[in-house]
Structure formats: C-alpha cells, structure tokens
N, C-alpha and C positions, 0 to 999 in steps of 0.2 A: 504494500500500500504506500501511495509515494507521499512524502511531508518537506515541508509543512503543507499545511490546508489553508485555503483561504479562507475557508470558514466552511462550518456546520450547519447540516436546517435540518428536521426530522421531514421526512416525505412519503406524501402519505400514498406513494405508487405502490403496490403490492404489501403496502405497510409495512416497509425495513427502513433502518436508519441508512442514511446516503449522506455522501460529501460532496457540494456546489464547488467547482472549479471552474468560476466565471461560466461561461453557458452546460458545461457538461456536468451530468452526475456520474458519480465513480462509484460502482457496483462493487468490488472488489471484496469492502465488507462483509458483504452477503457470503461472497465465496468461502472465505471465510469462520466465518457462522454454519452454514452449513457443512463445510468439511471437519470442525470440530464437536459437531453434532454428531457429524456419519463414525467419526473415532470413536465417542464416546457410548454412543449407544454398542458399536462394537466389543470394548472393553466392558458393558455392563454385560453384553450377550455369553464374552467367552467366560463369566464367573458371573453365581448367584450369590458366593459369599459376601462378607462384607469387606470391603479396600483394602488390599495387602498394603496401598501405600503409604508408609506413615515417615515421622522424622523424630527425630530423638536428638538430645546433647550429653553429652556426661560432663559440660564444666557448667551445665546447671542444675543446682540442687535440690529435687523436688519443683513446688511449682514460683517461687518466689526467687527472681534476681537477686545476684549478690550486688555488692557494690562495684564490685570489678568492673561492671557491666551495664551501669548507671552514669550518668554524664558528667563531664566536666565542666560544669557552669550553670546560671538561672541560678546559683542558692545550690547547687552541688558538686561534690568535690570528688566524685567518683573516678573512675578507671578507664572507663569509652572505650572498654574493647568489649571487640563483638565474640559470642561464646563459640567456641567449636558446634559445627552442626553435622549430622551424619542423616542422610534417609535411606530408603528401599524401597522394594514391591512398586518400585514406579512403571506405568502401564506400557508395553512394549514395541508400541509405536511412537513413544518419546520421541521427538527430537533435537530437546535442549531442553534444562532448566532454569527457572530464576527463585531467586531468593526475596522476601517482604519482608521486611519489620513494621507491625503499624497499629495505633494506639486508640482503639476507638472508642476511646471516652477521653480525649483530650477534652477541652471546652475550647473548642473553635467553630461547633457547626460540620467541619470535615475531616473530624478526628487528628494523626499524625504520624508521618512517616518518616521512619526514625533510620531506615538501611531501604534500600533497591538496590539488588547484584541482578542481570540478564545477561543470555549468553553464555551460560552456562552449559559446555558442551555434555555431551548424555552418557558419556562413557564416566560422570563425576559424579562421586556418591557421598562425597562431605564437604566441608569449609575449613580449615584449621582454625584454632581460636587464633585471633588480631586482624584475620582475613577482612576487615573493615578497617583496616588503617587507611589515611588519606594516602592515596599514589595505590592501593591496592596490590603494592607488591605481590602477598604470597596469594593473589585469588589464579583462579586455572586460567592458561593462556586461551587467550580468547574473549572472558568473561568482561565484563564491564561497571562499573558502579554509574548509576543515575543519583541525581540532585537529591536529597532529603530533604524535609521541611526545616532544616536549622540553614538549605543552601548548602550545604557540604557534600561534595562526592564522599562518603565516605559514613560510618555507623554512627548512627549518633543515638548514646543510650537513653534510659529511663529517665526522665526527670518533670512529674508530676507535681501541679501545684499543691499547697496542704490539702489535707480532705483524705476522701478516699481513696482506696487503695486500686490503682488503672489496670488494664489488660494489656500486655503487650503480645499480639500473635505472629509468633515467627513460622512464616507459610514458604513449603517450598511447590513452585506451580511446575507440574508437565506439561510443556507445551509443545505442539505438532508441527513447527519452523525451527529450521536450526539457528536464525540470527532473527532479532528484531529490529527493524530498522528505525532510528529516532537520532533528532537533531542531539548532540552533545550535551545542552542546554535544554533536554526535555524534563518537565514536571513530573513531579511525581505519579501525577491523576495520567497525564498522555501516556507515561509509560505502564502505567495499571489499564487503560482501556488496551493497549494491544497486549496484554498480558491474558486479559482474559474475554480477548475475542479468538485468542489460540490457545487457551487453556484445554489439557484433556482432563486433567484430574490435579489435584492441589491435596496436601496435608500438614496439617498445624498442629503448633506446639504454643499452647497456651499459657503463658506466664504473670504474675504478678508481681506491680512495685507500687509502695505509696507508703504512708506515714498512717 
C-alpha cells in the first residue's frame, strides 16, 4: 500500500474503507483484509483447539513490572529497559512479526504507546532484554523501531500518573507480509493500522504498574 496518503474518507462503495488519491481510490486495502481473513479462517480451520500462540518473558516477575522496566523521567527514576521476550505456536503462514507495548488506561482519550518493533523477520522467536535501547542495536537485522508516544524510537517504560495501578500489554502480532512499508516518521496509530490490516493472529502478555 503506497504512503503517505493524501488523505482518508470512508466510502460507502461496496462498504470498505478506501484511500482518495486526488481523483482515484486505492483498493489495495481491501486486498488486504480479505487475504488476512482467507489466512485466518484457515488457521482456525487447520485447529479447533485453543491458540498454541502465546509469549512469555522470564525477566518478568509474575504479573507486575519491576522497576528495571519503568521509565526514566515524569516523576520516575527507573531502568527503561525493555524485558526479554520469547513467543511460539505462531500460525505457519507467518511472514514477519512485530512487537506493541501499549497502555490503555493512560488518561489521554488514546491510551499509550510505550515500544513499536516491525519487521521482524519469522525465523525470530525472542527479543533479548535492552533490545529497546535507542539505535536498537541488539534487535534482528532487518527489524525496525517506530516512534513511541514519548517520540522516541526506542522502549519507553511504565510511568503512570498517581492512582491506579495501568495495564501494560506487551502483544506480539503475526503478520502475512514480510516488511511493512511506513515513512521513518510514522505514528504510532499509522503503524498499528497496517499492523492489523495484516494481522493473522497476535498474543499478549498482560502486565501491571502503578502506585
């Protein structure tokens, strides 16, 4: 799908979302959509169990972050590394995956997104822990980091206002393209719509931080 867009309209021709490129609309979308439909109903066909695919860490303890792993700055003084992550049972028409961090109970209206890795190629089954340092040295060749909402290529941890205690859901998505194509400078949201317009299947690891 080629970007940037000049802009968006919902169009109500067969009732899919379409992108207006001065007079033409660009179908691609669709394509899209329906070949991550035709995957997924696949993978539900070849298994009635329930989703081998799951993710795990072992430098997380239980369900609550340590501070290693909480931010440095806003009022905290923590560690801003990202935890080792390990998955599996991913569905075997993968052809890359991406890594989320993201916080939805920030109080912003659109929650927070704290890590984005994409390009992740399919032969990859973990993250080292640090693998969100700025410059992403130890991430797998290929992969890439997008913008978080502190603006940082790079992980940026927990740091929840006083109050309750926040969700951090660290998701890793299988997706059915082996690169996703996005300006350098893409947002978090642009890089989550084509995340899961090629999504086959995703598994999260739910954790908590807060006072």
């Amino acid at each position: 799908m080629p970007y940037p867009f000049a802009g968006m309209e919902q169009h109500a021709r067969s009732g899919v979302c379409c992108f207006h490129l001065g007079e033409d609309f660009v179908y691609e979308v669709v394509l899209f959509l329906r070949r991550r439909d035709e995957l997924k109903n696949q993978h539900c066909a070849s298994s009635q169990r329930e989703s081998l695919f799951t993710m795990s860490s072992p430098t997380i303890d239980g369900e609550k972050l340590s501070d290693k792993h909480v931010f440095n700055g806003f009022g905290y003084s923590g560690g801003n590394e990202s935890p080792e992550l390990k998955w599996g049972g991913a569905p075997i028409d993968t052809k890359s995956f991406a890594i989320t961090v993201y916080d939805p109970d920030a109080p912003t209206g659109s929650g927070w997104w704290h890590w984005v890795v994409y390009n992740i190629p399919a032969n990859v089954t973990s993250l080292p822990r640090g693998a969100g340092a700025d410059g992403g040295k130890s991430l797998p060749e290929g992969a890439a980091m997008g913008r978080n909402d502190f603006g940082l290529k790079a992980y940026g941890g927990a740091c929840p206002p006083p109050g309750k205690q926040h969700r951090y859901l660290f998701t890793v998505h299988a997706l059915m393209i082996e690169k996703i194509e996005v300006p350098e400078d893409a947002s978090p949201a642009l890089i989550g719509f084509n995340l899961t317009c090629n999504s086959i299947d995703k598994a999260v690891l739910t954790t908590m931080y807060g006072s």
